[in-house]
N, C-alpha and C positions, 0 to 999 in steps of 0.2 A: 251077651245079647241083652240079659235082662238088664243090664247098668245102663248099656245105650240107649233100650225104652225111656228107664228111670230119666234119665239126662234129657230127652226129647221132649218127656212129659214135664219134666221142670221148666225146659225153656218153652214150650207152649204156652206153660200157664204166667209166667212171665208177660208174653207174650198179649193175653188173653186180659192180662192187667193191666198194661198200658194202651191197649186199644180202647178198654173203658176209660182208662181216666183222661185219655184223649177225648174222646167223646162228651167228660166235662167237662172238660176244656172250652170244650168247642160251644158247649151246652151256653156254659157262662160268658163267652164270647159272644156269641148272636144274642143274649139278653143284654148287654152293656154294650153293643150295635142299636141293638133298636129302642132302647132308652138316651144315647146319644142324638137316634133321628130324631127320636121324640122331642128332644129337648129344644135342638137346631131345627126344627119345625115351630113351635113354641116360640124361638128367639127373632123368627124371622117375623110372624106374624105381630109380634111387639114391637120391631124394628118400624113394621110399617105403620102400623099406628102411632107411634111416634113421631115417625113422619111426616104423617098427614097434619096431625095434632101441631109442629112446630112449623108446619105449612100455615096453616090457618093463623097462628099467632102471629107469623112474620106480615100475613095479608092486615090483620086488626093492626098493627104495629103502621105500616103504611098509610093504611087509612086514615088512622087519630094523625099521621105527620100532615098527611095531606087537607085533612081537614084544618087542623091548626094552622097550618100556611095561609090555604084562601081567608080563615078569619082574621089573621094579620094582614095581608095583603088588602081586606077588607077595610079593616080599620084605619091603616093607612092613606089607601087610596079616594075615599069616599069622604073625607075631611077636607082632603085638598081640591076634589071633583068641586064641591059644595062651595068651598072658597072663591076658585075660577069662576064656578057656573053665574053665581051672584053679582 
């Protein structure tokens, strides 16, 4: 009887051992969980400003084209207007 204590009490504490080191497991799991959110939180608010930021560029980008157009358009057409009109 006393060997089969002895044997119960071994695999208990077995036992008793891998239920902790599960538990760092787990420990270290839910840490490298929520430094992941953290990160992909992080990632996403740079995503957006970036966005915004290559938003804005592409509007200044149209503008200068647009403006450059009408000053051509300008130059052209007010030569020949002037010509006619005279």
């Amino acid at each position: 009887v006393q060997n089969q204590v002895d044997e119960v009490i071994d695999v208990m504490q077995e036992n008793i051992t891998k239920v902790i080191e599960r538990g760092e497991r787990l420990d270290d799991l839910q840490d490298k969980s929520e430094s992941l959110s953290d990160n992909a939180t992080a990632f996403s608010n740079r995503a957006k400003q970036l966005r915004r930021q290559m938003w804005w560029r592409g509007c200044k980008m149209k503008a200068i084209i647009a403006l450059v157009a009408v000053i051509l358009l300008l130059v052209i057409i007010v030569p020949i207007v002037l010509k006619y009109h005279t």
